[in-house]
KOLBA-732876 format. One record per residue (C-alpha): residue in one letter; x, y, z. Coordinates in steps of 0.2 Angstrom, whole numbers. Layout:
BEGIN
site type=A	X=X	Y=Y	Z=Z
...
% end
This chain:
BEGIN
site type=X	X=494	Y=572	Z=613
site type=X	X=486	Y=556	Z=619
site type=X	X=468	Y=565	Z=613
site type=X	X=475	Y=570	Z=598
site type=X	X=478	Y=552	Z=595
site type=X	X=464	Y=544	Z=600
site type=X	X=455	Y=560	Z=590
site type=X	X=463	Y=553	Z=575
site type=X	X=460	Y=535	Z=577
site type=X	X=441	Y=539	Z=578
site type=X	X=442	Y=548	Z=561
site type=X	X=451	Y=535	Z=551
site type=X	X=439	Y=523	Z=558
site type=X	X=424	Y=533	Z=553
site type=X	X=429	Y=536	Z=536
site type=X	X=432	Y=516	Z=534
site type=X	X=414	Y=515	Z=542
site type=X	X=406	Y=525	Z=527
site type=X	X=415	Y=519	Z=512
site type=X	X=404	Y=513	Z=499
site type=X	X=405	Y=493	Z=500
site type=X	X=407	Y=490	Z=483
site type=X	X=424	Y=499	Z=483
site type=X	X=441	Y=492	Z=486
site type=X	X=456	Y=500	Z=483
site type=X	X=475	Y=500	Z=486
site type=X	X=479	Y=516	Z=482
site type=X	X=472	Y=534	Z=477
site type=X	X=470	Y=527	Z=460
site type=X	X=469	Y=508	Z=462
site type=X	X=451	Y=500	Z=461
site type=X	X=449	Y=480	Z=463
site type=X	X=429	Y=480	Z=466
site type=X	X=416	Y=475	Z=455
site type=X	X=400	Y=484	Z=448
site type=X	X=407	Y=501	Z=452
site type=X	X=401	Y=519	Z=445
site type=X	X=416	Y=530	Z=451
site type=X	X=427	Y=545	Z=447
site type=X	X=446	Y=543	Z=448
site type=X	X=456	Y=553	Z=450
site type=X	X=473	Y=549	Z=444
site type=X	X=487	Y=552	Z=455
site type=X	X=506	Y=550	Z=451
site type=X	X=508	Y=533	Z=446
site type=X	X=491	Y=533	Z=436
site type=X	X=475	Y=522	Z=439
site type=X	X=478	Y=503	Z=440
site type=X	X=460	Y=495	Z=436
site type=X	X=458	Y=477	Z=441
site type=X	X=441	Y=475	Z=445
site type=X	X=425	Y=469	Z=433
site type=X	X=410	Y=477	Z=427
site type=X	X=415	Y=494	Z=431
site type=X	X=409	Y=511	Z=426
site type=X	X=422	Y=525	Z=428
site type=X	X=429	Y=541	Z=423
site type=X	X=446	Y=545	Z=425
site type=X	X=450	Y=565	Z=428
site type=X	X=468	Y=573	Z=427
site type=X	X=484	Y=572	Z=417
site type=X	X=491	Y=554	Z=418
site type=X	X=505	Y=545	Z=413
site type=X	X=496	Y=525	Z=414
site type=X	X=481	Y=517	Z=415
site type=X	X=481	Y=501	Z=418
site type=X	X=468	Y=488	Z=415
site type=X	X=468	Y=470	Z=418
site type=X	X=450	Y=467	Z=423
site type=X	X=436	Y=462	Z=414
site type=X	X=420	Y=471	Z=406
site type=X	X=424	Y=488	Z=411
site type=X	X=419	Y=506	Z=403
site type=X	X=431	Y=517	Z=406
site type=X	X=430	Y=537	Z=399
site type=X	X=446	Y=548	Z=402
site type=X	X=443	Y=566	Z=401
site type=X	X=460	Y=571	Z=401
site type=X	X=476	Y=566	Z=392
site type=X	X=485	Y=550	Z=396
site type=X	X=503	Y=545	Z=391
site type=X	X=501	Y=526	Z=391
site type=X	X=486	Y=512	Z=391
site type=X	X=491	Y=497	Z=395
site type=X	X=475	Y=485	Z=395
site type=X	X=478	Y=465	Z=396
site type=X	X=460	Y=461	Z=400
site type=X	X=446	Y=454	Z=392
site type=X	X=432	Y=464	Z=383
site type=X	X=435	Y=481	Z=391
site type=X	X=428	Y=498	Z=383
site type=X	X=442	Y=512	Z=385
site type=X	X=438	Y=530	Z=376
site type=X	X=448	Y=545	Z=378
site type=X	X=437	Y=562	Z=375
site type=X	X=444	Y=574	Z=363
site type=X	X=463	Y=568	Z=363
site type=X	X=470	Y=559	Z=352
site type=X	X=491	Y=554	Z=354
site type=X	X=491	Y=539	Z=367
site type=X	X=502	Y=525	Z=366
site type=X	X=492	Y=510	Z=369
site type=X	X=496	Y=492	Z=371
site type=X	X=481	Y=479	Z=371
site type=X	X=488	Y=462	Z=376
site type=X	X=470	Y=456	Z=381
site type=X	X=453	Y=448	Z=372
site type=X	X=440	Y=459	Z=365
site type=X	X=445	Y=475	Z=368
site type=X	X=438	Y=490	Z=362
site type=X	X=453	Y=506	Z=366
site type=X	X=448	Y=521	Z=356
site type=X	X=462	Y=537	Z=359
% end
């Protein structure tokens, strides 16, 4: 037992070693880091972008993307229920869907679904 601890210790310790730098996240489909080029996938609860200057691509069904950051790009490739974007001069586009609800409380947004 005690290896199999120590075994998986050594693991999550690796795995935080070799995660890009750029990226910090909360959850599965939370990012909070700046300047990133990333695919999420969104999970449950859906993708809660906070950070600025990002480039990303969101994959799977969701139900909300969230985005309070700034100067992001953001592309979604599969349906999403809800946007919800209170940011400032964000770039959302959803590919070949149309039927979102979106709510744009932020600056210079540009949400095309």
């Amino acid at each position: 037992m005690k290896n199999r601890i120590l075994t998986i210790a050594a693991a999550t310790a690796l795995g935080a070693a070799l995660a890009p730098a750029g990226i910090a996240a909360a959850g599965p489909g939370d990012v909070f880091g700046s300047g990133i080029t990333q695919t999420v996938h969104c999970m449950s609860d859906g993708v809660s972008v906070s950070g600025s200057r990002n480039t990303l691509t969101v994959v799977a069904h969701c139900d909300l993307l969230m985005v309070s950051g700034d100067s992001n790009v953001i592309t979604t490739s599969y349906p999403i229920k809800n946007i919800v974007v209170t940011g400032r001069d964000n770039i959302i586009k959803c590919d070949g869907y149309y039927g979102t609800k979106v709510s744009d409380r932020g600056f210079g947004n540009v949400v095309k679904c």
